[in-house]
C-alpha positions in Angstrom: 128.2 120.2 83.6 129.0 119.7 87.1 132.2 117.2 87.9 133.0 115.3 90.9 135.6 117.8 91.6 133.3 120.2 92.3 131.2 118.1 94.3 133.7 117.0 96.3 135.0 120.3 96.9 131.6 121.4 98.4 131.3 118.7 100.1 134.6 119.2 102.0 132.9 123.1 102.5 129.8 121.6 104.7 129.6 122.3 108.2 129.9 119.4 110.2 126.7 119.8 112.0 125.6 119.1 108.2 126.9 116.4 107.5 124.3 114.0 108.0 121.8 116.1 106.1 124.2 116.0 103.2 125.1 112.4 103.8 121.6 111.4 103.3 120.7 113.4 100.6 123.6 111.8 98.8 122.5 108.4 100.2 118.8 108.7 98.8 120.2 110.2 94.8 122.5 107.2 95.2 119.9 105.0 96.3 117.3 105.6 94.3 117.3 106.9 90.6 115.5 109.8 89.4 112.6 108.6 87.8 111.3 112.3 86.5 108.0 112.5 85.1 106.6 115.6 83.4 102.6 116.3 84.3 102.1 116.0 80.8 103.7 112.7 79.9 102.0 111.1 83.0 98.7 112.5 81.7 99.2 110.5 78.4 99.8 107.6 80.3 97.3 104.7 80.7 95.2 105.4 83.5 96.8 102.5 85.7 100.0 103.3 84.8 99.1 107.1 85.9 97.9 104.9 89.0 100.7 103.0 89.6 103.2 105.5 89.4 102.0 107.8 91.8 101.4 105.1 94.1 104.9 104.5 93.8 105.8 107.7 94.5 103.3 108.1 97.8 104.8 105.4 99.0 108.3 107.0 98.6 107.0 110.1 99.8 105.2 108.5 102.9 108.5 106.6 103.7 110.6 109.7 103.5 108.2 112.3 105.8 108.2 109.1 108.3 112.1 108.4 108.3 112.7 111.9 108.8 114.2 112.3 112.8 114.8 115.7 112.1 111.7 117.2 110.4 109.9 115.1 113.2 112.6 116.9 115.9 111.1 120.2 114.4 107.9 119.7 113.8 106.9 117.8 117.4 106.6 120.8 119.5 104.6 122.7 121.8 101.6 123.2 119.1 98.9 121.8 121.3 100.3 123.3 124.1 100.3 127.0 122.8 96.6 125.8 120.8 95.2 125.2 124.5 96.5 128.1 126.1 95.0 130.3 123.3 92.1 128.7 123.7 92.1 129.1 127.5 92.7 132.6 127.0 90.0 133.1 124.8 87.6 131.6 127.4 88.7 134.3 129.7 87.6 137.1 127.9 
C-alpha cells in the first residue's frame, strides 16, 4: 500500500515546471471520486443506467479535453499550415 509519505516524498521530487500538471492531477482525484466501472458490470446494468453513466462520464471527459490549456497549447499548431503547403506542393507536380 502506498502512504502519504511516499507521496509526499515524490511530490517534493517534481520539477517545478511540473508542478501544475501534478497539482491538477491531484486537484481532479481530490475533486472527484473514482467511480470505476468494469465493461462487464456496466453491461449488466439497466439500459438507462448504462445510459446515464456514460453520459456522465462524456460530460467529464468533454469538460476535461476543453479545460486543458496545455493539451490545447500542443495540439493548436501549424496543422493546417503544413496540410496547405502539402497540398500546394502536390499541385506543383
Amino acid at each position: 500500500m502506498v502512504t502519504v509519505e511516499q507521496v509526499q516524498n515524490l511530490i517534493t521530487q517534481i520539477p517545478s515546471k511540473q508542478l501544475p500538471i501534478a497539482y491538477k492531477l491531484l486537484l481532479n482525484l481530490v475533486a472527484k471520486p473514482p467511480t470505476e466501472i468494469d465493461a462487464v458490470t456496466l453491461m449488466q446494468l439497466p439500459l438507462a443506467e448504462r445510459r446515464r453513466i456514460l453520459r456522465q462520464q462524456a460530460a467529464a471527459a468533454i469538460a476535461d479535453y476543453q479545460a486543458d490549456d496545455e493539451r490545447m497549447a500542443w495540439q493548436v499548431g501549424d496543422f493546417f499550415d503544413d496540410q496547405a503547403q502539402d497540398e500546394a506542393q502536390d499541385e506543383t507536380k
